[in-house]
C-alpha positions in Angstrom: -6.1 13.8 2.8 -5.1 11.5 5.8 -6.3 8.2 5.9 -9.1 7.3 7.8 -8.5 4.3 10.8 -11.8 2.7 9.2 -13.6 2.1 6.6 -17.1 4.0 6.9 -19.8 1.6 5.9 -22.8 3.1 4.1 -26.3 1.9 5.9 -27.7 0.5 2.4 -24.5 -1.6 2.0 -25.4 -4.7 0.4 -22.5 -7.6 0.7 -24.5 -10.3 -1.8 -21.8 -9.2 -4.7 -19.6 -10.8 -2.9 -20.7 -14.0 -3.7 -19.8 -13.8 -7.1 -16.6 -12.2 -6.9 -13.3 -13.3 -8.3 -12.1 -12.7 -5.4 -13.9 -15.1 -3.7 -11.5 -18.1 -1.8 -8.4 -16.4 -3.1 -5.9 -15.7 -0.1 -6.9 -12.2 0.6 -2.9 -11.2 1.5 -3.0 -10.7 -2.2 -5.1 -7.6 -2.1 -3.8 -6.2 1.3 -0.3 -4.9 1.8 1.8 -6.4 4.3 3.7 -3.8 6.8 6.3 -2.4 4.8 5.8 -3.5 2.0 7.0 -0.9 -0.9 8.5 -0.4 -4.1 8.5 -3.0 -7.0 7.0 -5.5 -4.4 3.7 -4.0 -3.6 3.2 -2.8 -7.0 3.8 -6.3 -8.6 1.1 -7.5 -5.7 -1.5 -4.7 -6.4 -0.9 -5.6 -10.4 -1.6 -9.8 -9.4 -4.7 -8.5 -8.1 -6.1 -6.1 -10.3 -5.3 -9.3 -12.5 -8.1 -11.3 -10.7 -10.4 -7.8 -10.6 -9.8 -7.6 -13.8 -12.3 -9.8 -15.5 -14.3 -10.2 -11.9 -18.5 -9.5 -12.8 -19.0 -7.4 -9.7 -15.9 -5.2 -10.1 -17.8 -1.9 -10.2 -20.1 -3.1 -7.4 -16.6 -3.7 -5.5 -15.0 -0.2 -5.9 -18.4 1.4 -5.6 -18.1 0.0 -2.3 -15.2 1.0 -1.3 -15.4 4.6 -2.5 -18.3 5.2 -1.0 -17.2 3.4 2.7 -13.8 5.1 1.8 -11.9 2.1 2.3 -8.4 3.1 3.7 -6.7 -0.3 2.6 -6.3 -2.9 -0.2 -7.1 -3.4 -3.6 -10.8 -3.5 -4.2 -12.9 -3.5 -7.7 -9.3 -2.8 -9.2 -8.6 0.1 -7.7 -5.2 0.4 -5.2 -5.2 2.1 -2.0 -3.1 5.3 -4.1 -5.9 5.2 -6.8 -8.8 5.7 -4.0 -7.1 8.0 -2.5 -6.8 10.8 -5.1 -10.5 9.7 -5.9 -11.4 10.6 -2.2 -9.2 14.0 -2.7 -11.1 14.6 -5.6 -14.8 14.4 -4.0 -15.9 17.4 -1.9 -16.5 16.1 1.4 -20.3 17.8 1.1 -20.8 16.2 -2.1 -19.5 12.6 -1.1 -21.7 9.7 -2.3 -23.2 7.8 0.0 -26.2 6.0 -1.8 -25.6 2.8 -3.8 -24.0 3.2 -7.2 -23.4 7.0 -6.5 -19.5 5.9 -6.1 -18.8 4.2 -8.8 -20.9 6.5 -11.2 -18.5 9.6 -9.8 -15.4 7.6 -9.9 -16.3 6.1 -13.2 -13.3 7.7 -15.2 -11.2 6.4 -12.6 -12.5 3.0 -12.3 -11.9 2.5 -16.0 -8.7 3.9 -15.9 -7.5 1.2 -12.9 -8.3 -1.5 -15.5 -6.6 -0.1 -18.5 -3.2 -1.9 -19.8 -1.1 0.7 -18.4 -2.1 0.1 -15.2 -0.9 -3.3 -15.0 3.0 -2.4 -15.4 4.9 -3.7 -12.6 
């Protein structure tokens, strides 16, 4: 599935979780890929910051996002821009959550999964 220019931002979007994020005053270069960035580089950079998602308290609330505004880029709630994407491809478009928590309770597997020790392999 191509990616999408933007990110599309659900109308009940609440941003307060962001205040509480581990994210929060970090140097956000860390969770976005510079351009052409690739191989062993980018993946040691996504790993640094699924490190900080990690053990962040509004990680789900963070990918939930993101799945459901179908964020094209970064690393958010722990999961990569690859990760999202086969979460997207997975999701028929008529079934695609749009409500809060809808996201992260489809993608929940997945979510899980982005946190588990093999993911954190460089």
């Amino acid at each position: 599935m191509p990616q999408q220019p933007l990110a599309q931002v659900p109308a009940d979007v609440k941003w307060s979780w962001q205040d509480v994020a581990a994210c929060l005053g970090r140097d956000v270069a860390m969770f976005f890929h510079p351009t052409n960035e690739r191989g062993r580089t980018r993946r040691r950079r996504e790993v640094t910051a699924k490190s900080i998602c990690f053990s962040c308290p509004v990680r789900v609330d963070c990918a939930d996002y993101a799945i459901r505004a179908r964020e094209p880029y970064g690393v958010w709630g722990g999961l990569t821009e690859t990760e999202r994407e086969a979460i997207y491809a997975s999701i028929p478009i008529a079934d695609y959550p749009r409500l809060e928590g809808e996201g992260a309770r489809m993608a929940s597997y997945a979510i899980e999964r982005a946190m588990a020790p093999e993911a954190f392999t460089a």
